[in-house]
PDB file with one MODEL, atoms N, CA, C and O in Angstrom:
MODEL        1
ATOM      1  N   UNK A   1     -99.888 -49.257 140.912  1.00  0.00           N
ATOM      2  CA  UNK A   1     -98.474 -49.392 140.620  1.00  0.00           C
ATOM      3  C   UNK A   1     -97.772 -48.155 141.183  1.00  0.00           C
ATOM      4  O   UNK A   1     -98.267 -47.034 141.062  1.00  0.00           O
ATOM      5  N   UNK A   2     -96.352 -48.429 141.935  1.00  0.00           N
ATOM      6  CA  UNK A   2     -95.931 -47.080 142.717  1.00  0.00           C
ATOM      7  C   UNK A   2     -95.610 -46.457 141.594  1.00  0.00           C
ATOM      8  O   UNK A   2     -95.642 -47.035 140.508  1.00  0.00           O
ATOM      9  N   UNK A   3     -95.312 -45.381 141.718  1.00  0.00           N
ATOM     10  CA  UNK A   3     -94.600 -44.127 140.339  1.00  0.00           C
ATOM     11  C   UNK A   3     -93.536 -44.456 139.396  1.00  0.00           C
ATOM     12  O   UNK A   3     -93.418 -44.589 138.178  1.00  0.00           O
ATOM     13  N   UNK A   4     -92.640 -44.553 140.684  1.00  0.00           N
ATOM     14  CA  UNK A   4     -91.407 -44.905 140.402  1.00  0.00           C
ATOM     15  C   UNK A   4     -91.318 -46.024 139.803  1.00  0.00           C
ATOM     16  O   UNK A   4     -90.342 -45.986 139.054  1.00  0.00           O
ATOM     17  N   UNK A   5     -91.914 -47.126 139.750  1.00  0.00           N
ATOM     18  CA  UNK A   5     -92.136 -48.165 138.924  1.00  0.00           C
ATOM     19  C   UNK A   5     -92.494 -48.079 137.777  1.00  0.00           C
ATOM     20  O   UNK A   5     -92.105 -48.923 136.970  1.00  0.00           O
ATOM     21  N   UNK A   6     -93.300 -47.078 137.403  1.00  0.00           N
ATOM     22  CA  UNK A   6     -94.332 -46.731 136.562  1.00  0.00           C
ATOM     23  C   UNK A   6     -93.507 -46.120 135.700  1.00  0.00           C
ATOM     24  O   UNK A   6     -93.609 -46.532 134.545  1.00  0.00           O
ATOM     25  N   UNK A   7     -92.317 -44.831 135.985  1.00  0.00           N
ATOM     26  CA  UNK A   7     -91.464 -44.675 135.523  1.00  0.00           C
ATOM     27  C   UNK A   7     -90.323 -45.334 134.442  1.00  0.00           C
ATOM     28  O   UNK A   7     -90.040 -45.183 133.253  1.00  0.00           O
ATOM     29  N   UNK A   8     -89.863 -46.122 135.538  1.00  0.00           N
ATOM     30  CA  UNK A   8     -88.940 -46.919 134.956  1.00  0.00           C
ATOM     31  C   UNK A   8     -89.336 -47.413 133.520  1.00  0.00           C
ATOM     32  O   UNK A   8     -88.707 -47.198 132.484  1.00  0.00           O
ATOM     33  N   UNK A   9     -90.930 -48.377 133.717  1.00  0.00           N
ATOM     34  CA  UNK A   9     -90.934 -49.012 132.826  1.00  0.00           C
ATOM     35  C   UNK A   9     -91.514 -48.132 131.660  1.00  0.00           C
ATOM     36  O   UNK A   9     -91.292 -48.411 130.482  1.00  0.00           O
ATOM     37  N   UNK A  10     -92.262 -47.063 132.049  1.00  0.00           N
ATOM     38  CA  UNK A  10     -92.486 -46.142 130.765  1.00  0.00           C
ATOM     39  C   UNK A  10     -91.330 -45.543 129.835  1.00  0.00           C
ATOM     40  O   UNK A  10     -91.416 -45.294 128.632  1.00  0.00           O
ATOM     41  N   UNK A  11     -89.584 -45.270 131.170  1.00  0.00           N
ATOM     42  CA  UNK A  11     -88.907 -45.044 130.201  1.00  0.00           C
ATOM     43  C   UNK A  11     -88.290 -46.239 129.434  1.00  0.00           C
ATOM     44  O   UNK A  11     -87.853 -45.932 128.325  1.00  0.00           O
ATOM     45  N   UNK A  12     -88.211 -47.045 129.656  1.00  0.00           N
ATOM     46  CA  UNK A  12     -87.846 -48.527 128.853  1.00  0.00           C
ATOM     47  C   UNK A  12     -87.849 -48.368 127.833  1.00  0.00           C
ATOM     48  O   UNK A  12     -86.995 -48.277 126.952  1.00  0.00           O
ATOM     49  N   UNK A  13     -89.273 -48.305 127.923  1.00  0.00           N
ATOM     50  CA  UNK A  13     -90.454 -48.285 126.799  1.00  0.00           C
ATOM     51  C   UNK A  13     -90.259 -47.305 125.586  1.00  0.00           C
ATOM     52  O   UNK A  13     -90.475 -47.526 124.394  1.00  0.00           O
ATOM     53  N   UNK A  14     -89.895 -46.406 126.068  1.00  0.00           N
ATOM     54  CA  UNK A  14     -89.514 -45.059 125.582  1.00  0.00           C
ATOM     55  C   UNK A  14     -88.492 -45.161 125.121  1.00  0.00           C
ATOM     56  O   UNK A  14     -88.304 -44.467 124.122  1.00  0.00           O
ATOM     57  N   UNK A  15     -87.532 -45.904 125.519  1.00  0.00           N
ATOM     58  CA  UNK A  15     -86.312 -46.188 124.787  1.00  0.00           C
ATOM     59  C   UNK A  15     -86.279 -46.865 123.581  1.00  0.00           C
ATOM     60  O   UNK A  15     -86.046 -46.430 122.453  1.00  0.00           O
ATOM     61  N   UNK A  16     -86.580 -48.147 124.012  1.00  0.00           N
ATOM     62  CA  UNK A  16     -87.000 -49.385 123.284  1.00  0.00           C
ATOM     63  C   UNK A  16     -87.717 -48.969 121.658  1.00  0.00           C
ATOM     64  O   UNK A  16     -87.442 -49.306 120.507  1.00  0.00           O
ATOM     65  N   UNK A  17     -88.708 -48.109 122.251  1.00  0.00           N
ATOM     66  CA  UNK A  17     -89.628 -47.425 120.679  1.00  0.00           C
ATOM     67  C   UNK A  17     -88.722 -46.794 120.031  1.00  0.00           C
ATOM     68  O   UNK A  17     -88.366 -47.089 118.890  1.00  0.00           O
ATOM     69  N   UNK A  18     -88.248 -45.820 120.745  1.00  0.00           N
ATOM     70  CA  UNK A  18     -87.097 -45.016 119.894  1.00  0.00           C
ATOM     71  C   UNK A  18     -85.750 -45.426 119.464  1.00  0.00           C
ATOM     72  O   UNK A  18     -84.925 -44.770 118.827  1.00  0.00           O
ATOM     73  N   UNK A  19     -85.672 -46.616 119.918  1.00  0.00           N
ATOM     74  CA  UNK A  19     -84.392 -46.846 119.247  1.00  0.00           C
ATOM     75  C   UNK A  19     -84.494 -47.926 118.454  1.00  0.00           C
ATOM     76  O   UNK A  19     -83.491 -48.371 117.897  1.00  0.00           O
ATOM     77  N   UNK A  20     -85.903 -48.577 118.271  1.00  0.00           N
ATOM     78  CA  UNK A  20     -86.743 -49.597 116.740  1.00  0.00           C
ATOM     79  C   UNK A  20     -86.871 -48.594 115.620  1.00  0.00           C
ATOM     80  O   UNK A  20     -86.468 -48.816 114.478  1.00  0.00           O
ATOM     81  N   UNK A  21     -87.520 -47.352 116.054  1.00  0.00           N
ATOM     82  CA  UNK A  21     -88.185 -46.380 114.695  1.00  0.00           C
ATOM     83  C   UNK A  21     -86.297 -46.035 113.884  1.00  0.00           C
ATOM     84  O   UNK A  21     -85.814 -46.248 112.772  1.00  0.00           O
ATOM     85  N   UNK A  22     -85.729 -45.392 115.261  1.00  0.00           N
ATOM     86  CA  UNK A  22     -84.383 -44.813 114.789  1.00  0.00           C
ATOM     87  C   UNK A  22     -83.677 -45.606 113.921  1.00  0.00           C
ATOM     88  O   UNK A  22     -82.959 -45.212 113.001  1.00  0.00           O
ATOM     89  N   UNK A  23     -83.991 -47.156 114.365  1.00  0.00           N
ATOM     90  CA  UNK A  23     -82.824 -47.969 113.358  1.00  0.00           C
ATOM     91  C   UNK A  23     -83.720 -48.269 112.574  1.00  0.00           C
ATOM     92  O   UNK A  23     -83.088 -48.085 111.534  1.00  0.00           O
ATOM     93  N   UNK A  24     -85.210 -48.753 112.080  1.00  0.00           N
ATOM     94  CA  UNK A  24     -85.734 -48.523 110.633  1.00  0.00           C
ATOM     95  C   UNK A  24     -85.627 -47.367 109.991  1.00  0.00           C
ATOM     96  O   UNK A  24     -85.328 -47.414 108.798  1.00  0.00           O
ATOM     97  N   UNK A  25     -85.789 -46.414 110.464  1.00  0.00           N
ATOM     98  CA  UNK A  25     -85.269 -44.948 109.610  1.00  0.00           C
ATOM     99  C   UNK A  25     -83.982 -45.052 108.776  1.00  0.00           C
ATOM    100  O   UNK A  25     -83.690 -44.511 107.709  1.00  0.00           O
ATOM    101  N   UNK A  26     -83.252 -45.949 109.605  1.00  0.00           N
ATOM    102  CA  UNK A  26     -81.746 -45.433 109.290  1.00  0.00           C
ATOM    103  C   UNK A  26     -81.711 -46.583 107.999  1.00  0.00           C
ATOM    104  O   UNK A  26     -81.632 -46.236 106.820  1.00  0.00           O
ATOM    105  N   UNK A  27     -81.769 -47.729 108.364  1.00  0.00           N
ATOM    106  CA  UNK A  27     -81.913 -48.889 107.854  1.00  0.00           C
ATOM    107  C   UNK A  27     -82.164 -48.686 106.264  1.00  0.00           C
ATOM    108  O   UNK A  27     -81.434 -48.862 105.288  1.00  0.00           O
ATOM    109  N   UNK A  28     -83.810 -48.141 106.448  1.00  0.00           N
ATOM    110  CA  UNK A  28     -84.759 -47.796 104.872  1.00  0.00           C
ATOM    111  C   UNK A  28     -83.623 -46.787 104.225  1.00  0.00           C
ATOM    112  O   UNK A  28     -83.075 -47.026 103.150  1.00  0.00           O
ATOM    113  N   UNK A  29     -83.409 -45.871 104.864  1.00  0.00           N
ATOM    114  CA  UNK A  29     -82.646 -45.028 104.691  1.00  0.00           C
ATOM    115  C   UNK A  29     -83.537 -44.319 103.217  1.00  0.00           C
ATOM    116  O   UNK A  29     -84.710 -43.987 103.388  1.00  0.00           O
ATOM    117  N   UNK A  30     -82.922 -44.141 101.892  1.00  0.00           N
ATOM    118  CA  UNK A  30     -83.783 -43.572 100.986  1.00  0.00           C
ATOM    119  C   UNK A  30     -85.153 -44.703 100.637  1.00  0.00           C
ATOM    120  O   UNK A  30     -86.281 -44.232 100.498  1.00  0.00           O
ATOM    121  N   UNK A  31     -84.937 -46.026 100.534  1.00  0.00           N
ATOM    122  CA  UNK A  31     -86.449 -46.601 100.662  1.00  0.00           C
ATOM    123  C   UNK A  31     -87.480 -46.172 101.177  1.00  0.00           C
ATOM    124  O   UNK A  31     -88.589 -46.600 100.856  1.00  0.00           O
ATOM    125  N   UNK A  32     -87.331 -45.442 101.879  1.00  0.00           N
ATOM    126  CA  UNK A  32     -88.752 -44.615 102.968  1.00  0.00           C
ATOM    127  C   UNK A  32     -89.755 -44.744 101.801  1.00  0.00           C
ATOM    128  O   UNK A  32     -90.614 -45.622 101.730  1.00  0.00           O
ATOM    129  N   UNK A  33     -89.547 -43.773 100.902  1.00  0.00           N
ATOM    130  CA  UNK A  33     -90.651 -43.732 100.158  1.00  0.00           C
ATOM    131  C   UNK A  33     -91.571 -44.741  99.608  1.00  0.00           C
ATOM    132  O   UNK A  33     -92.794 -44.631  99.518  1.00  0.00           O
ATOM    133  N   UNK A  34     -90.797 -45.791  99.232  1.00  0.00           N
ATOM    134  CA  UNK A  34     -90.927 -46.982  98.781  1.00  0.00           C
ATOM    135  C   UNK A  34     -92.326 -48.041  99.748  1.00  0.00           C
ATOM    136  O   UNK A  34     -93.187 -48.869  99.451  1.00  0.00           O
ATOM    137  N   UNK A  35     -91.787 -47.298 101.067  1.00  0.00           N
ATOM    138  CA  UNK A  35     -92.182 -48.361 101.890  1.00  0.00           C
ATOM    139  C   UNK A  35     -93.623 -47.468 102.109  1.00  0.00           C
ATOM    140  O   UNK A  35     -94.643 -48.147 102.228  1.00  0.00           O
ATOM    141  N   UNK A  36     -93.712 -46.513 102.147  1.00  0.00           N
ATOM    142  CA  UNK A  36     -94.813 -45.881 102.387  1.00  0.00           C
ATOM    143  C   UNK A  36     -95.876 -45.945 101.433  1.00  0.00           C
ATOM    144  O   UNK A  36     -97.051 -45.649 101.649  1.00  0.00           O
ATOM    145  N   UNK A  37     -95.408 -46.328 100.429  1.00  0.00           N
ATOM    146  CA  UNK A  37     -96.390 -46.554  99.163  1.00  0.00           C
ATOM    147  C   UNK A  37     -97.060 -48.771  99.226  1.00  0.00           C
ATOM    148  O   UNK A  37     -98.195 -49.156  98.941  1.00  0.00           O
ATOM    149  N   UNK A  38     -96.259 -49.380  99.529  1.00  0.00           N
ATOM    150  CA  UNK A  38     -96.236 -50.109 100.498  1.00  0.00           C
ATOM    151  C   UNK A  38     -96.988 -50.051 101.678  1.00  0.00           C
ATOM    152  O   UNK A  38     -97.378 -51.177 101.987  1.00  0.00           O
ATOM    153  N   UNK A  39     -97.300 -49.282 102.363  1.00  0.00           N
ATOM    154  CA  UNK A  39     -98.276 -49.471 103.352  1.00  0.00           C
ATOM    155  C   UNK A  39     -99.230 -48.894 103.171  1.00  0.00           C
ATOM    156  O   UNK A  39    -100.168 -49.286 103.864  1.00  0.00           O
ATOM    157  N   UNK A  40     -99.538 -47.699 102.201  1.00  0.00           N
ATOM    158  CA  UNK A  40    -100.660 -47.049 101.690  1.00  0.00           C
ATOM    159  C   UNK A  40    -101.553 -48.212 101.373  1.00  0.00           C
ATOM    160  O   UNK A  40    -102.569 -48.495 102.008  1.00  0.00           O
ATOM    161  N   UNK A  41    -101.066 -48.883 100.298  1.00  0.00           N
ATOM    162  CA  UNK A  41    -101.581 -50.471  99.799  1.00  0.00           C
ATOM    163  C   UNK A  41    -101.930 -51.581 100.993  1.00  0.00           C
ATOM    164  O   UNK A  41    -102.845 -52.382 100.805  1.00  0.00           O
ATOM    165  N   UNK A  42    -101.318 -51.590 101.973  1.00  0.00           N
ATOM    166  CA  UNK A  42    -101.592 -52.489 102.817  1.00  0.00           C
ATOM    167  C   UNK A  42    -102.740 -51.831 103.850  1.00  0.00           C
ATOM    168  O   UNK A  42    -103.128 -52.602 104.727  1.00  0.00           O
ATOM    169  N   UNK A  43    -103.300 -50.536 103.839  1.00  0.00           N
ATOM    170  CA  UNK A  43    -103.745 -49.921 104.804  1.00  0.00           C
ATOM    171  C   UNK A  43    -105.407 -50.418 103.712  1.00  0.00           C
ATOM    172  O   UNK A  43    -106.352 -50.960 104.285  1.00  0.00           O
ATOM    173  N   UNK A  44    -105.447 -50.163 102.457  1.00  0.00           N
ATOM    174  CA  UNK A  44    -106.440 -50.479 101.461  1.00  0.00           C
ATOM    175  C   UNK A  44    -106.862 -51.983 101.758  1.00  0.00           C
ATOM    176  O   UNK A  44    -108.061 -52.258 101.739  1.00  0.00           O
ATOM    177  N   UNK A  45    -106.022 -52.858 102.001  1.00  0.00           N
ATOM    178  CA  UNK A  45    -106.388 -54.200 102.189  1.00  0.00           C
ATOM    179  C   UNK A  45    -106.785 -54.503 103.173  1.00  0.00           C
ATOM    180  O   UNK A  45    -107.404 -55.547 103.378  1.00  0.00           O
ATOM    181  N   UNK A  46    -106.442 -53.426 104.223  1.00  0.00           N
ATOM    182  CA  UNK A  46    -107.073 -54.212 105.719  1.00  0.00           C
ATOM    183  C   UNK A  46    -108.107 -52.977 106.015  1.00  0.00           C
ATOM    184  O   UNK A  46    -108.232 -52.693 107.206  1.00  0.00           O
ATOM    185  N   UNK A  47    -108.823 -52.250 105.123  1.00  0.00           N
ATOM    186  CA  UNK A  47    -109.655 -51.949 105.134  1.00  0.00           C
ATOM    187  C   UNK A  47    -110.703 -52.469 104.950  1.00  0.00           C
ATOM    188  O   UNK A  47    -111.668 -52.490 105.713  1.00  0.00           O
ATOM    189  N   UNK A  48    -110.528 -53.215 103.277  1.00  0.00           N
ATOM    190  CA  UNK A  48    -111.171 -54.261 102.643  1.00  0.00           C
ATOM    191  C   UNK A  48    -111.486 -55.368 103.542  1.00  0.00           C
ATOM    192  O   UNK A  48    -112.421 -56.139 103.327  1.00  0.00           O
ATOM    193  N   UNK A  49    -110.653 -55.452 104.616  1.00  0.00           N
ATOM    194  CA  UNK A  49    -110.947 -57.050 105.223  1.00  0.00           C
ATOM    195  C   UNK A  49    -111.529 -57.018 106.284  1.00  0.00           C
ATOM    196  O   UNK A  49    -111.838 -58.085 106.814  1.00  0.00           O
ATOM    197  N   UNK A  50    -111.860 -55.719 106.928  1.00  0.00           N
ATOM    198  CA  UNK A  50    -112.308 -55.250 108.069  1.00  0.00           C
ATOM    199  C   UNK A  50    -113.941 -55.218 107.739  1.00  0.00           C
ATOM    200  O   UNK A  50    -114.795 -55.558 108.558  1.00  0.00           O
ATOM    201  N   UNK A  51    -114.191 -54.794 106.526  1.00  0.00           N
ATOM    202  CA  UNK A  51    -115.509 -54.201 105.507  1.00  0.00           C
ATOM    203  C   UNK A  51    -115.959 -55.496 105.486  1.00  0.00           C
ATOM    204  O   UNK A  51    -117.183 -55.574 105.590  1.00  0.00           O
ATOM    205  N   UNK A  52    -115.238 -56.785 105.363  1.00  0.00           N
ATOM    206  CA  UNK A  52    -115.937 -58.149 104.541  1.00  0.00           C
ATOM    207  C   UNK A  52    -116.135 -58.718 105.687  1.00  0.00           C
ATOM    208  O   UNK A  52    -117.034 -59.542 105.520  1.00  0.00           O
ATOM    209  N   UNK A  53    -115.637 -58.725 107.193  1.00  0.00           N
ATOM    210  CA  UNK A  53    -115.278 -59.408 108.505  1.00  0.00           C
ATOM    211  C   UNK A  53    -116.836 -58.672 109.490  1.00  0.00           C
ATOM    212  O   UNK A  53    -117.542 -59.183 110.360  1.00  0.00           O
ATOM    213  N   UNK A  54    -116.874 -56.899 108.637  1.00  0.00           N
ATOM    214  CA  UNK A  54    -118.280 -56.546 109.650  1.00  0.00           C
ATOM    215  C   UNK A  54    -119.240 -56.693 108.771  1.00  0.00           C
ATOM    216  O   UNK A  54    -120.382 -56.499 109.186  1.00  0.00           O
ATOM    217  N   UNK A  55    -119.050 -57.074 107.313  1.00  0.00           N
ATOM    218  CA  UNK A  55    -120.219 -57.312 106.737  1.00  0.00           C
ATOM    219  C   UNK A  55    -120.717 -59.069 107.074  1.00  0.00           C
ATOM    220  O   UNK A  55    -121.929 -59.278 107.124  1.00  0.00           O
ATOM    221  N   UNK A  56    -120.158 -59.762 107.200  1.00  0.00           N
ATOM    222  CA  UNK A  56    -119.888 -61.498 107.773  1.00  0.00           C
ATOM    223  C   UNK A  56    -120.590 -61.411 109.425  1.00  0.00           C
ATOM    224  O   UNK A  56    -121.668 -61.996 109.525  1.00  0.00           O
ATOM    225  N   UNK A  57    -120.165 -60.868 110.446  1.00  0.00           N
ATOM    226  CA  UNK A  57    -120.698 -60.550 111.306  1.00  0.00           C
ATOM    227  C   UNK A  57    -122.289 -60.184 111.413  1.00  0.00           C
ATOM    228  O   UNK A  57    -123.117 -60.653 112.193  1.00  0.00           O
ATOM    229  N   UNK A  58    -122.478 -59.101 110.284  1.00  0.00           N
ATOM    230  CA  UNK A  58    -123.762 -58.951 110.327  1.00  0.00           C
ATOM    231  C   UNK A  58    -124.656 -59.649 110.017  1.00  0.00           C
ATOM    232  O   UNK A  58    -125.788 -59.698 110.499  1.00  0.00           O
ATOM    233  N   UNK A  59    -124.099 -60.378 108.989  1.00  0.00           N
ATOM    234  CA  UNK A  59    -125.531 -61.530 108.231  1.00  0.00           C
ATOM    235  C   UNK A  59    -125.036 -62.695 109.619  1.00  0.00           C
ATOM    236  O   UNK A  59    -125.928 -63.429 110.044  1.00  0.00           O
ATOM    237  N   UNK A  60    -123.991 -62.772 110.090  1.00  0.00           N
ATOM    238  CA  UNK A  60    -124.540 -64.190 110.974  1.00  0.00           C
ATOM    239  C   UNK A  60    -125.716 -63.533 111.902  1.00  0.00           C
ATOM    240  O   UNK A  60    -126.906 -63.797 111.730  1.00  0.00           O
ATOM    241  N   UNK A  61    -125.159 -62.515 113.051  1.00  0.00           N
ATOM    242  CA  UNK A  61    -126.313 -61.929 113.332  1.00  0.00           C
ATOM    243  C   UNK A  61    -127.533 -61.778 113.044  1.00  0.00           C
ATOM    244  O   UNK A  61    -128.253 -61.953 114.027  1.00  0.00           O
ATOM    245  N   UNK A  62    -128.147 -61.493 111.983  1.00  0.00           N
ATOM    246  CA  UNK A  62    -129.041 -61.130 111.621  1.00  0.00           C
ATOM    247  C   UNK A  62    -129.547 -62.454 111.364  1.00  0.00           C
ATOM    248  O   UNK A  62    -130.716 -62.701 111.661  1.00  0.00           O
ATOM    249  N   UNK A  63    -128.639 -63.541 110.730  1.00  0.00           N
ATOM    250  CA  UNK A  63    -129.488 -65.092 110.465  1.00  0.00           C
ATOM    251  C   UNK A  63    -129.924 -66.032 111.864  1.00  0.00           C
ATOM    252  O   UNK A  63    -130.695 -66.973 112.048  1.00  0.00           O
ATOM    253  N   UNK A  64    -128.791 -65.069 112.915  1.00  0.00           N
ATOM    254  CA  UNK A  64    -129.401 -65.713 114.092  1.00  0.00           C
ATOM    255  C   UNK A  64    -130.568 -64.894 115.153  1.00  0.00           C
ATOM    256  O   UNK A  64    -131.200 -65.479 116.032  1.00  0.00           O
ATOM    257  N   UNK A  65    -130.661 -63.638 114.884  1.00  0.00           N
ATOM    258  CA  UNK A  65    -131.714 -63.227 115.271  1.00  0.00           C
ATOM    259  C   UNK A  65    -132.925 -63.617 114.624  1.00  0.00           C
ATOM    260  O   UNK A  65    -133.824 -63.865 115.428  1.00  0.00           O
ATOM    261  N   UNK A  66    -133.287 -63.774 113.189  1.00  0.00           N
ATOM    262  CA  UNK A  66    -134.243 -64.048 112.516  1.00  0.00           C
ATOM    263  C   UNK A  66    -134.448 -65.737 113.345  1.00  0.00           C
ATOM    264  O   UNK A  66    -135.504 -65.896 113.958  1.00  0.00           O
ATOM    265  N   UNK A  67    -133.651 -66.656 113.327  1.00  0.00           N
ATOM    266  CA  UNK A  67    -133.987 -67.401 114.025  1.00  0.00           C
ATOM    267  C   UNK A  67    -134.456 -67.440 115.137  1.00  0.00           C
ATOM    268  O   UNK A  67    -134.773 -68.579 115.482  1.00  0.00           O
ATOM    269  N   UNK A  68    -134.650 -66.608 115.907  1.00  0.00           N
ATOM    270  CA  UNK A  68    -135.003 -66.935 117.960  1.00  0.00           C
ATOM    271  C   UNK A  68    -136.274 -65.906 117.218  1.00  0.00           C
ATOM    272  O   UNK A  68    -137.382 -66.440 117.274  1.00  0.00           O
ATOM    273  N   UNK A  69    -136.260 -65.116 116.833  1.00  0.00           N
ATOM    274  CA  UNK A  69    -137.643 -64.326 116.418  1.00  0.00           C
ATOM    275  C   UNK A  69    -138.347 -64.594 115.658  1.00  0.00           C
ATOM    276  O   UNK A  69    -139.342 -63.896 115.465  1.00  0.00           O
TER     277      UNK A  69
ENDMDL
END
């Protein structure tokens, strides 16, 4: 990709991000806190689901290796 292309669209990009975060900032305004306690909780759940998704993975694995071996 030439530079200058590369540019452009990185600053877009750069815009685009900063001016989503800027207007949820502004938006939440004192909610911030609120919301962060809110995603603390949501960060716990997709931990949990990540834990049950590689523990699921493993027993298929393992039920299909025990099979060919």
């Amino acid at each position: 990709m030439p530079y200058a292309r590369f540019l452009l669209f990185n600053f877009t990009g750069a815009v685009i991000w900063a001016t989503a975060i800027g207007s949820v900032g502004f938006l939440l305004g004192n909610n911030w806190d609120n919301l962060a306690h809110v995603v603390k909780d949501l960060h716990r759940v997709t931990l949990g689901l990540v834990a049950v998704l590689a523990l699921g993975t493993l027993i298929i694995y393992l039920r299909r290796l025990a099979k060919t071996g």
